[in-house]
N, C-alpha and C positions, 0 to 999 in steps of 0.2 A: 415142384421147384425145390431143389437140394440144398441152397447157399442161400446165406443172407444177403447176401449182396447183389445176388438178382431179384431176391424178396424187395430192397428198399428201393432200386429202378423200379421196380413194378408202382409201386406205393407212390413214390413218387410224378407217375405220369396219370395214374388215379386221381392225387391232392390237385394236380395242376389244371383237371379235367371235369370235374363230377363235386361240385360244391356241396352238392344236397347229402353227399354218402357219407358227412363227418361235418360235426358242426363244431371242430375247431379248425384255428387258422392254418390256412395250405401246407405253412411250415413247418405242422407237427403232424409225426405220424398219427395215423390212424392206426386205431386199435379195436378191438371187441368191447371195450368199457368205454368209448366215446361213442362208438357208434351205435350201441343198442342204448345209449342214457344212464348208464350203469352208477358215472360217477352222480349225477341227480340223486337216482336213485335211494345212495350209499347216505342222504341225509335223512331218511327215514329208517332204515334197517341195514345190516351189515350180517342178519341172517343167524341173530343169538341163538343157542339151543335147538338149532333146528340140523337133522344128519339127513347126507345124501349119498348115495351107494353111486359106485361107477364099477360095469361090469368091464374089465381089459384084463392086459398082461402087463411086465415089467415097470413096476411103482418102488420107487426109491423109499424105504423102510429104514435106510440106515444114519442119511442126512438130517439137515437143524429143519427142513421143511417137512419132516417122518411127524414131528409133532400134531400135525393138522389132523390125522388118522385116529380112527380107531376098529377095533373089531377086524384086523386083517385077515382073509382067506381067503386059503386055494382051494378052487374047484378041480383043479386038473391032478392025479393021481401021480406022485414021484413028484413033481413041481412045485417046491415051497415058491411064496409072491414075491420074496425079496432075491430070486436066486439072478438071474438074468441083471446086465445094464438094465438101470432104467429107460425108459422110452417113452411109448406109446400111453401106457397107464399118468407117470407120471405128468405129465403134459396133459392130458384131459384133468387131471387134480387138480392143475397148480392154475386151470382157469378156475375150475368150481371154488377152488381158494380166494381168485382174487376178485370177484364177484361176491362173493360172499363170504368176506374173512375170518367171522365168529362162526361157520358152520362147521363140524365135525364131519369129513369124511369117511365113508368104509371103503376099501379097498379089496375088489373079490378079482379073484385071479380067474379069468372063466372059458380061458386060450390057452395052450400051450404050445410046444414048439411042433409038434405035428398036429396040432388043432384038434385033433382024438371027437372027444362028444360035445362039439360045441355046442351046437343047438341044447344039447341036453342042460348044459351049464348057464343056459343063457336064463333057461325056464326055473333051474333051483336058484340060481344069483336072484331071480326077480323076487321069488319066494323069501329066500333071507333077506333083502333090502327089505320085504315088508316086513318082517318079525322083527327086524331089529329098529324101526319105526320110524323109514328113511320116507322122506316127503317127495323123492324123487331118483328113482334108480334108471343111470343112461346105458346104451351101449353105442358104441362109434369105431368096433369092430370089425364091420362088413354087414352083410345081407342075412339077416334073419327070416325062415323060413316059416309062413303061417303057417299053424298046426291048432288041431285039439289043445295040445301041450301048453301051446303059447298063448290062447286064449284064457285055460284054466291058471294058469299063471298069473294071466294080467287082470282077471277077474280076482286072484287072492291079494292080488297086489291094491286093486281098489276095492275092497273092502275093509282094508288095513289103511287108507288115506295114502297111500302109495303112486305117483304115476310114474309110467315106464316112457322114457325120450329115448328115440332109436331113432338113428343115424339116415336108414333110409327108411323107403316105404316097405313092407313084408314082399317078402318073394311069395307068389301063390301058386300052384301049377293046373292047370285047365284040365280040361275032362280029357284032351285029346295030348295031354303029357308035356303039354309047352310052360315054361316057367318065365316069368315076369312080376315088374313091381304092380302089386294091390293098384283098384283104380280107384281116384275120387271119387267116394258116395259107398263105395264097395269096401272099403278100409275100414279095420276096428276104430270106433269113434273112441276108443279107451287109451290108445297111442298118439301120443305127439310124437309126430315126423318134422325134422328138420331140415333145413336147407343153407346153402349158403348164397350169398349176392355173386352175382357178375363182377370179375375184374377184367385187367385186360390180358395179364395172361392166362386167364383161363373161364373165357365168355360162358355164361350159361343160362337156360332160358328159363322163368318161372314156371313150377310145373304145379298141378292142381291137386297132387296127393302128396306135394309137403305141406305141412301146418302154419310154420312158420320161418322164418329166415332169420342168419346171422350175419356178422362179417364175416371174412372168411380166413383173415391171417390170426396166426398166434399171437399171444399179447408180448413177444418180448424178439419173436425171427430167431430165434435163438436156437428152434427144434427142426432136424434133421426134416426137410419135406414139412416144413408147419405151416401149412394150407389147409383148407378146403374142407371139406366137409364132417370131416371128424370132430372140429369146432363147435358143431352144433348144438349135441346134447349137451357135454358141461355147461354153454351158456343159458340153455335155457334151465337148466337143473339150478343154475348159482340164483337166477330170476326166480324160483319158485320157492329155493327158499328166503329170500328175501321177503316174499309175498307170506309165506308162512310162517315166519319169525311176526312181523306185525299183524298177524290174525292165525293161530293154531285152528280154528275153527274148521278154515277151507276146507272144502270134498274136493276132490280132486275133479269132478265134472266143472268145478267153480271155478278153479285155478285155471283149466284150459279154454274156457269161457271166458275170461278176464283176459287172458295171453291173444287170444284172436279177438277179442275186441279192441284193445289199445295195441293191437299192431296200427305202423307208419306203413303206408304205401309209399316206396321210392322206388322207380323206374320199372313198378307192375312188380317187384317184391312186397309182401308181406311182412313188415321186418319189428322185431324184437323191440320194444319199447318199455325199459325194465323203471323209469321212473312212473309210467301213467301207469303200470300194472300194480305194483308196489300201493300206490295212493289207491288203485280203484280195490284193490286188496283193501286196506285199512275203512274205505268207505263202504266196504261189506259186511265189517263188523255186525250182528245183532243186538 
């Protein structure tokens, strides 16, 4: 969906339709901070001191919102991160922002305009998110390909208190050359896979190799095609550090155990419930 104005019909025949997908009144849009509990949430933690890496491209560096960042860089060779209109980048930022306001951003640049070595860039982005001691490095890029690479990766990333949130389930390719998303049970248990809910323009069915679910529009309709699935990682990324600002302690096996426990079931979704995680966070203290 391109326009905002077929975003707010859509919204609008959702509010009119589906009472349980937003537990404010019909008349107000729904957003990613109502619908996962976010604004709850925001009375226990707003995500102090706590950094979250987001692996994309074009993040705005030069604006009053440049402030939220730190530690900027490009993976991609000739492509400085601020060169490009912002876009894609900044839009996954400005949810991890507004979910968790007091959190420091890194911005790693890890696509370029002919996508060169993504994969490669996706496996050193997780590596730096962990050395620079981010609680949560997303990507909402596209399809990321299991490998050796990406395991060793996601292994240095949790042992660093690092988890990696990707957008879909890993692409895996079979013995006989066929590629597909990783199956439930068959997936690194070390990845949180995201999802979005069913709307109605764009139905879609719960699947067993995402983890957990968001809503699925941008918080503001404001971004070129701000739908769907790309929403996923920063929301769950702004949730974790929330969870980790009121307990530093969390392993990351703890955090993703807390996130699929105080998931809401609504309509055979598993969906993001960022106040119960937040409390069962603070009730895991030592």
């Amino acid at each position: 969906m391109a326009h905002a104005r077929l975003l707010i019909v859509a919204v609008l025949i959702l509010t009119a339709g589906c009472s349980d997908r937003d537990e404010r009144p019909a008349t107000s849009e729904p957003n990613l901070l109502s619908y996962s509990r976010v604004e709850q949430a925001h009375q226990h933690s707003r995500g102090d001191g706590v950094v979250v890496a987001i692996l994309d491209w074009q993040f705005d560096l030069k604006g009053r919102e440049a402030r939220k960042y730190i530690h900027p860089t490009s993976l991609v060779p000739g492509e400085a991160i601020g060169e490009l209109k912002p876009w894609h980048g900044e839009w996954m930022a400005e949810i991890v922002h507004a979910i968790a306001p007091e959190t420091k951003i890194v911005p790693i640049k890890a696509r370029g305009l002919k996508h060169g070595d993504y994969q490669e860039n996706v496996h050193r982005g997780i590596r730096l998110a962990a050395d620079l001691g981010a609680a949560a490095v997303t990507c909402s890029m596209g399809p990321v390909l299991y490998s050796a690479e990406l395991a060793a990766a996601v292994a240095y990333a949790e042992e660093r208190g690092t988890v990696f949130v990707n957008v879909h389930p890993e692409i895996v390719i079979s013995a006989e050359g066929e590629r597909g998303y990783c199956k439930a049970g068959d997936c690194d248990k070390r990845i949180i896979r995201t999802g979005v809910v069913a709307v109605p323009e764009h139905p879609v069915d719960p699947e067993p190799n995402r983890d957990i679910y968001v809503w699925a529009y941008d918080l503001e309709a404001h971004w070129e095609d701000g739908w769907g699935y790309s929403n996923g990682p920063p929301t769950v990324a702004g949730v974790i550090a929330l969870m980790r600002a009121v307990n530093p302690d969390l392993a990351p096996a703890r955090i993703r155990q807390i996130i699929a426990e105080t998931a809401v079931t609504k309509n055979k979704f598993a969906v993001l419930d960022a106040e119960a995680a937040v409390k069962k966070a603070i009730a895991s203290k030592q």
